[in-house]
C-alpha positions as CSV (number, residue, x, y, z in Angstrom):
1,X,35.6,0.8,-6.4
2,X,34.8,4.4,-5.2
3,X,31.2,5.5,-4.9
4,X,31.3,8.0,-7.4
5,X,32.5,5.7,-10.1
6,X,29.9,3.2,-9.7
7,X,27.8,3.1,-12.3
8,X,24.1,4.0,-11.9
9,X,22.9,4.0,-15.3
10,X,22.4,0.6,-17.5
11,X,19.7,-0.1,-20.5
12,X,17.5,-2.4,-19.8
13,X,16.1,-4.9,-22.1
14,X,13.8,-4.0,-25.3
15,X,10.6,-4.8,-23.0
16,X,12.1,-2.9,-20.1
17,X,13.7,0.5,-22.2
18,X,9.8,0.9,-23.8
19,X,8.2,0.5,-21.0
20,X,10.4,3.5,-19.2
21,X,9.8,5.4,-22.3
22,X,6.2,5.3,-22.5
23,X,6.4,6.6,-18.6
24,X,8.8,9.3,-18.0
25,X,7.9,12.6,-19.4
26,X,9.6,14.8,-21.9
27,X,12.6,16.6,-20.1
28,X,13.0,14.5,-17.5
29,X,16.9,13.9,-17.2
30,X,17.6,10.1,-16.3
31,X,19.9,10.0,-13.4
32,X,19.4,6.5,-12.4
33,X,18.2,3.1,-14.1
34,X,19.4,-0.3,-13.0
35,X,18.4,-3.9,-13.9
36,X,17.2,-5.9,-11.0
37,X,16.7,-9.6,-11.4
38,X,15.0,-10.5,-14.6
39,X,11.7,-8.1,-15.6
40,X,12.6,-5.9,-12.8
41,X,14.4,-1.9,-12.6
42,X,14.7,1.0,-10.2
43,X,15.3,4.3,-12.2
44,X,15.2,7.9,-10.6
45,X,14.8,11.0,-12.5
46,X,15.4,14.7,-11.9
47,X,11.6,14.5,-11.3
48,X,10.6,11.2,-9.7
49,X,11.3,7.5,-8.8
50,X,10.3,4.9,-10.7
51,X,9.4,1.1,-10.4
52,X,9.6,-1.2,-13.2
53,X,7.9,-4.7,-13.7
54,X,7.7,-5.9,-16.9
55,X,7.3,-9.6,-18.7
56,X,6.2,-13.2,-17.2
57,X,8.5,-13.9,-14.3
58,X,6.8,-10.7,-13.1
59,X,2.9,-11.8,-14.0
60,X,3.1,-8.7,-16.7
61,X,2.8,-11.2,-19.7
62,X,3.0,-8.9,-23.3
63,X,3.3,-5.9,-20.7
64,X,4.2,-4.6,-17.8
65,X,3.8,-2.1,-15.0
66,X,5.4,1.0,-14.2
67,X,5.2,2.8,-10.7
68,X,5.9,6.6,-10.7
69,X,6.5,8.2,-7.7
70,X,7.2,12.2,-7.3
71,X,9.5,13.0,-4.9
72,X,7.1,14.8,-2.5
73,X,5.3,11.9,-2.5
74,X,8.2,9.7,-1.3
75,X,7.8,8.4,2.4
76,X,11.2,6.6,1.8
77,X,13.5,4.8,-0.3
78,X,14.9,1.5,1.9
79,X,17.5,-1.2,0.6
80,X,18.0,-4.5,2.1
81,X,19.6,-7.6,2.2
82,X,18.3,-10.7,2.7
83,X,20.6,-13.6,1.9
84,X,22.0,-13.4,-1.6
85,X,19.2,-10.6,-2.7
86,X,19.4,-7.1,-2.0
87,X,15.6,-5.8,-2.3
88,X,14.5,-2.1,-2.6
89,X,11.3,-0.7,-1.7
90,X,10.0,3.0,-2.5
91,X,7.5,4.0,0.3
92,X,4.8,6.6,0.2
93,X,2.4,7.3,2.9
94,X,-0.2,4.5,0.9
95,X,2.7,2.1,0.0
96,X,4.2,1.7,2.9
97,X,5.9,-1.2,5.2
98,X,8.4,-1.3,8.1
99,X,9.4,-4.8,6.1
100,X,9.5,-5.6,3.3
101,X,7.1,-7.9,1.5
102,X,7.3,-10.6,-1.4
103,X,9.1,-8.5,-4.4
104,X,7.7,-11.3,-6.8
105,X,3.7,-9.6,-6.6
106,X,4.2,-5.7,-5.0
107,X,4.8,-3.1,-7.6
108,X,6.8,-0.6,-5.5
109,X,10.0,-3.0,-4.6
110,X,11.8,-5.0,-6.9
111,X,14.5,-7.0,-6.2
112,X,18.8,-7.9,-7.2
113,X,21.7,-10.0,-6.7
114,X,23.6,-8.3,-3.8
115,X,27.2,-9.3,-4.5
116,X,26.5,-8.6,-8.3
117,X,24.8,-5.4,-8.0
118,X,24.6,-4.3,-3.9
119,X,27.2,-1.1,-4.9
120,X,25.2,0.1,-8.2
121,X,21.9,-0.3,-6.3
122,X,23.0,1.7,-2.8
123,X,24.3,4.5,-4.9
124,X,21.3,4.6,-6.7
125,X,19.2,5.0,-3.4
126,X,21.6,7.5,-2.3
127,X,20.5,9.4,-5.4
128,X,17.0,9.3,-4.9
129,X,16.8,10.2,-1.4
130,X,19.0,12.8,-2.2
131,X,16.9,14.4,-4.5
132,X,14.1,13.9,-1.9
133,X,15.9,15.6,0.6
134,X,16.2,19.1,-2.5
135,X,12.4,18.4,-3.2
136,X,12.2,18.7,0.4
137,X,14.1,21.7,1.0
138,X,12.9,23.3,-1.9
139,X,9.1,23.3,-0.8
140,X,10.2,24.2,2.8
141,X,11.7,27.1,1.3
142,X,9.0,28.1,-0.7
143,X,6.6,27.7,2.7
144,X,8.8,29.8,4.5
145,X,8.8,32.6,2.1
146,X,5.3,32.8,1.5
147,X,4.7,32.9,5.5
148,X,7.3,35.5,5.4
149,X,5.4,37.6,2.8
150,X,2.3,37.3,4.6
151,X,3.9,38.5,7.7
152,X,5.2,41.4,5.8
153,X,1.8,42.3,4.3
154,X,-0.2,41.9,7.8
155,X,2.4,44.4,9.1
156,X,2.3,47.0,6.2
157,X,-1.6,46.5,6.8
158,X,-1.6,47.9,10.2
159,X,0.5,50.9,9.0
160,X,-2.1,51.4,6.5
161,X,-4.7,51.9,8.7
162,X,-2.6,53.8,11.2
163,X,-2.4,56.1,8.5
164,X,1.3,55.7,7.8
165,X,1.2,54.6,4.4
166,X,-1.5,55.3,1.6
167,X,-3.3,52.4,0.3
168,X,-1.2,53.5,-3.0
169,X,1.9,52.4,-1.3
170,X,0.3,49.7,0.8
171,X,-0.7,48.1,-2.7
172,X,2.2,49.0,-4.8
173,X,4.3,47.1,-1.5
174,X,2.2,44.0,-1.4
175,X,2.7,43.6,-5.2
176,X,6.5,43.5,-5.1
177,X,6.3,41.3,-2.0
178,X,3.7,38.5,-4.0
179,X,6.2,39.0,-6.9
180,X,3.0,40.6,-9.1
């Protein structure tokens, strides 16, 4: 099976598809959701990773518990194998663990049958810390231009008061540099 024909998207039960419902926001394009073992899924959005626990093999007994993270949040996104289980765990710089704990009672891993699901669940990773990675980039950007702009302004500044440029001009530049 190639990697881009594994499938990354599959409902979930009744209890599991309401639960991801009540949680994601309106817009939000689904881009991963996958059925771990029994009350458990991994879902990743255009805006955010979630973690899904839901039902009594997972202590959520007529409920559940959903675990949102957003992207910028995301420390990392690790997958494992430990005998016959694959588990995934979604680390943030307060959920955090060089090794994994019990799946059964932490609400930011959840675990799968490997040889069943190890293909769907490692492309599904590869989705969310690729969209970390944008996320990433995108706010780098965004740093970098701002800095940039500043820059600019300081050094527009000192022509100002060198008597280079009016304060007119000086004000009309710094607008179209802050995008005002």
């Amino acid at each position: 099976m190639q990697a881009n024909d594994v499938n990354t998207i599959e409902a979930l039960d009744v209890e599991g598809e309401a639960l991801f419902k009540a949680n994601i926001e309106a817009g939000e394009t689904t881009l991963v959701k996958l059925r771990g073992r029994p009350g458990q899924a991994f879902a990743v959005t255009d805006r955010r990773v979630y973690v899904l626990r839901y039902g009594f093999r997972t202590g959520y007994t007529g409920g559940g518990n959903c675990s949102a993270y957003g992207f910028n949040q995301v420390t990392g996104v690790t997958i494992t194998k430990r005998m016959a289980l694959g588990i995934i765990q979604v680390m943030t710089a307060a959920k955090g663990s060089t090794r994994p704990g019990n799946p059964f009672i932490v609400d930011n891993m959840i675990d799968f049958m490997w040889d069943a699901k190890g293909e769907e669940f490692q492309r599904g990773v590869s989705i969310a810390r690729k969209m970390m990675q944008k996320t990433l980039e995108a706010i780098t950007t965004h740093a970098v231009a701002q800095q940039s702009a500043a820059d600019e302004i300081g050094k527009l500044a000192v022509l100002r008061d060198k008597g280079i440029l009016t304060e007119e001009e000086f004000q009309a530049k710094k607008r179209q540099l802050l995008g005002l």
